[in-house]
C-alpha positions in Angstrom: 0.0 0.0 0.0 1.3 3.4 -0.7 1.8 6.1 1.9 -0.6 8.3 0.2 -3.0 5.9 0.2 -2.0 4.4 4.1 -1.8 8.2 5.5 -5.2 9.1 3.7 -7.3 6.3 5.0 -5.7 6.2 8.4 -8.4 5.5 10.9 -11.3 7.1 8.3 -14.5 4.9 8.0 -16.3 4.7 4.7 -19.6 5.4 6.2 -20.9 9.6 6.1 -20.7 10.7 9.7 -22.7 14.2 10.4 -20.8 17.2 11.2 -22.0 20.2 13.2 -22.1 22.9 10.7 -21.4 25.2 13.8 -18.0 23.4 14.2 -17.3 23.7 10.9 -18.0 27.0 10.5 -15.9 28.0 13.9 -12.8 26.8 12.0 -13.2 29.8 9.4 -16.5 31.8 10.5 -18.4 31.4 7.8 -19.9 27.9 6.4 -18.9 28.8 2.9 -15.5 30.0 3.3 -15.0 26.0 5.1 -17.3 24.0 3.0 -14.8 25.7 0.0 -11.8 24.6 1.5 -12.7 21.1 1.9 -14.2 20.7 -1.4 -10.3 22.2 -2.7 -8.6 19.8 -1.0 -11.2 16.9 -1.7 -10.3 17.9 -5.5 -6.3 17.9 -4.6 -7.1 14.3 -2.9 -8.9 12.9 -5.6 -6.5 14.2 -8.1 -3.2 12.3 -6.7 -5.2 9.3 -6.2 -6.2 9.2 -9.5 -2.7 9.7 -10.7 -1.7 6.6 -8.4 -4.1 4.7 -9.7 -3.4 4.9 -13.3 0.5 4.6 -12.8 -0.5 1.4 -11.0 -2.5 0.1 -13.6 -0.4 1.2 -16.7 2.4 -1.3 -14.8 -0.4 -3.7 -16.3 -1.0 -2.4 -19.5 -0.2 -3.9 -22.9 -1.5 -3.6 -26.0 -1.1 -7.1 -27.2 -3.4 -8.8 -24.8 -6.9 -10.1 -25.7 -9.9 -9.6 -24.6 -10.1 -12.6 -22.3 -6.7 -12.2 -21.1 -7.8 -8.2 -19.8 -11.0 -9.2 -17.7 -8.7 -12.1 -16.3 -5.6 -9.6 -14.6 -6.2 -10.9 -11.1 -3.7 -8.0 -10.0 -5.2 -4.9 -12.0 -8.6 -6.0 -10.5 -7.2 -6.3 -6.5 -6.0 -2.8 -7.1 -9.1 -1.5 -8.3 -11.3 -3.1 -5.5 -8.6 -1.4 -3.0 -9.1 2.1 -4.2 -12.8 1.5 -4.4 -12.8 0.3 -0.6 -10.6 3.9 0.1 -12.7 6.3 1.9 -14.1 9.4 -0.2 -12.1 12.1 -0.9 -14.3 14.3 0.4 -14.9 12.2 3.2 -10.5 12.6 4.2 -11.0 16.3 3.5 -13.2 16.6 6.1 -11.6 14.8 8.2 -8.7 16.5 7.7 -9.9 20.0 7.7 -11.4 18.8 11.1 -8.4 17.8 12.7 -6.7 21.0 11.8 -4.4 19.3 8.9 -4.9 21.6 6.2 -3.3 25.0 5.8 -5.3 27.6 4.6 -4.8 31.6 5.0 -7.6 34.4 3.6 -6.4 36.4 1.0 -7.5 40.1 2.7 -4.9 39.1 5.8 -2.5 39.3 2.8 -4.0 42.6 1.4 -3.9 44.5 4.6 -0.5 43.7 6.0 
């Protein structure tokens, strides 16, 4: 398993958990401002596990196979089932955004300093 893919899913379920929009908002002070910074690093997540994946399964590729022989690749098909099982990206952003692991800074601090 990759670290990406071991530090991601670390102690995350797959199941939707309910957040209190009040403690999500508190991390920014305003709902929006939070809910937009998840949904950026959901994308970033989502991104670099899709890179991972393909690299993975282009190790499989080859042009020369059959069709039999492609729906038969044991391996390629473990690896897809094993980023299926991975929480949602959304799901690790929250979690993430939660637990105070994402850097973010407003663009007025910048402006007025």
């Amino acid at each position: 398993m990759s670290k990406l893919r071991r530090q991601l899913s670390a102690g995350i379920t797959n199941n939707v958990e309910t957040k209190s929009l009040d403690d999500i908002k508190n991390k920014t002070g305003n709902i929006y401002e939070s809910i937009a910074i998840v949904a950026k690093r959901a994308n970033q997540i989502n991104i670099s596990l899709k890179e991972e994946l393909h690299n993975k399964l282009d190790e499989f590729a080859s042009h020369t196979d059959s069709l039999e022989e492609i729906h038969e690749n044991k391996e390629q098909i473990e690896i897809s089932r094993a980023y299926e099982r991975m929480p949602n990206p959304a799901l690790l952003a929250t979690q993430e955004f939660m637990e105070d692991k994402i850097y973010f800074r407003k663009e007025e601090d910048e402006l007025f300093s």
